[in-house]
C-alpha positions as CSV (number, residue, x, y, z in Angstrom):
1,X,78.2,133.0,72.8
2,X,76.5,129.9,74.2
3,X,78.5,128.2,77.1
4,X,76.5,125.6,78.2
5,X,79.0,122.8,77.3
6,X,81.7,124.3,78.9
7,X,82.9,123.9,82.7
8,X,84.4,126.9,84.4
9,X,88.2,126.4,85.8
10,X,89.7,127.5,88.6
11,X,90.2,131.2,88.9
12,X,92.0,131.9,92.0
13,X,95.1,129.9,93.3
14,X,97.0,130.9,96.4
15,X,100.6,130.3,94.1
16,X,99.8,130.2,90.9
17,X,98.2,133.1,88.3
18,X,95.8,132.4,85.2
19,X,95.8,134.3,82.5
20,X,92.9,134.9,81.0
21,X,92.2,134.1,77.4
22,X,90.1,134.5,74.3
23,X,87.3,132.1,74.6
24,X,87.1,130.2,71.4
25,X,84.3,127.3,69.9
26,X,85.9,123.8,68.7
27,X,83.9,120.6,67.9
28,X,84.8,117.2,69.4
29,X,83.7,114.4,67.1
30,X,80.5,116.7,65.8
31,X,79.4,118.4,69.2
32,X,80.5,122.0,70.0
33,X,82.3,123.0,72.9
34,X,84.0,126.4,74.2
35,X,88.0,126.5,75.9
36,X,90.4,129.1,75.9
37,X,93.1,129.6,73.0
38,X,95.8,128.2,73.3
39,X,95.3,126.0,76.3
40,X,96.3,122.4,75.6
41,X,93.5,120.6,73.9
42,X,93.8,118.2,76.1
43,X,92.7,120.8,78.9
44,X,89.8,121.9,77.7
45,X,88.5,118.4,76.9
46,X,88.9,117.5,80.1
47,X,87.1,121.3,81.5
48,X,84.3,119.7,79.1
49,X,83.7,116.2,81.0
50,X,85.7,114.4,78.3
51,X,87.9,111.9,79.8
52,X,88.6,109.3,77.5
53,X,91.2,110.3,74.7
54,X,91.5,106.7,72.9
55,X,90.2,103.3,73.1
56,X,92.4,100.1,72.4
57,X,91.5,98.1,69.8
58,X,92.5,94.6,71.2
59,X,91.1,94.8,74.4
60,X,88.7,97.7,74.0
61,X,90.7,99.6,77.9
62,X,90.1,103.6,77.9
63,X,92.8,106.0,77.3
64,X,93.1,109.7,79.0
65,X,95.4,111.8,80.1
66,X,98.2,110.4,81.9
67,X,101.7,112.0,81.7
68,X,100.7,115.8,80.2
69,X,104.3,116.2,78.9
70,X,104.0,114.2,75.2
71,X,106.4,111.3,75.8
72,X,103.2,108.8,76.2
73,X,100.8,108.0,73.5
74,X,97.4,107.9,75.9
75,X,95.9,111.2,74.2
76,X,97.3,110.9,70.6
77,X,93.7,112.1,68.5
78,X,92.6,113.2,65.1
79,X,92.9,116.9,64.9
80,X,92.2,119.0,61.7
81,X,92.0,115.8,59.9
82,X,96.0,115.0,60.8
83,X,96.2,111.7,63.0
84,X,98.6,111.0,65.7
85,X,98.5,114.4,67.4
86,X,99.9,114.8,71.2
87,X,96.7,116.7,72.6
88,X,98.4,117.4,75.9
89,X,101.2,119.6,74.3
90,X,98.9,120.6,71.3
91,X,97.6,124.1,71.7
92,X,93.9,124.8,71.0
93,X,92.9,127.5,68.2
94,X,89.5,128.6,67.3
95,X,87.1,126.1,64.8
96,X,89.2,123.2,65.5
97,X,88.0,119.7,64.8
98,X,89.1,116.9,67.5
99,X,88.5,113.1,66.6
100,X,89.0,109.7,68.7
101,X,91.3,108.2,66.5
């Protein structure tokens, strides 16, 4: 399975332990990338350099991830063809399509 999109994460943490998951392939607007299931999307856009979720129309300011919790709308995206979904509290699945919206 080809990884050379995807950034490594941390692996060892003095409090906290990370389970390790499947790793699965998802497209972002075309392009391929790898994360594990059912990490937030939002996570492993961000494990694959992607920082900017959303850009205003009006005055064309970037949009990224900001409170993680889904009370904001900074990281609302096209997923699956459905608009308006939360990335950071929507879990990542294998073949799923993510879109700027």
């Amino acid at each position: 399975m080809p990884k050379e999109n995807y950034n490594p994460r941390i692996e060892i943490h003095p409090i906290l332990n990370f389970e390790k998951k499947k790793l699965v392939k998802f497209y972002f607007e075309g392009k391929e990338y790898y994360g594990y299931e059912d990490e937030p999307i939002a996570c492993a856009l961000i494990a694959n350099g992607i920082k900017v979720f959303h850009i205003t129309k009006e005055k064309k300011r970037k949009r990224g991830f900001f409170c993680a919790i889904g009370r904001c709308s900074s990281c609302l995206m096209k997923v699956d063809g459905k608009k308006n979904v939360m990335v950071c509290i929507t879990r990542l699945k294998e073949g799923m399509k993510i879109e700027r919206q």
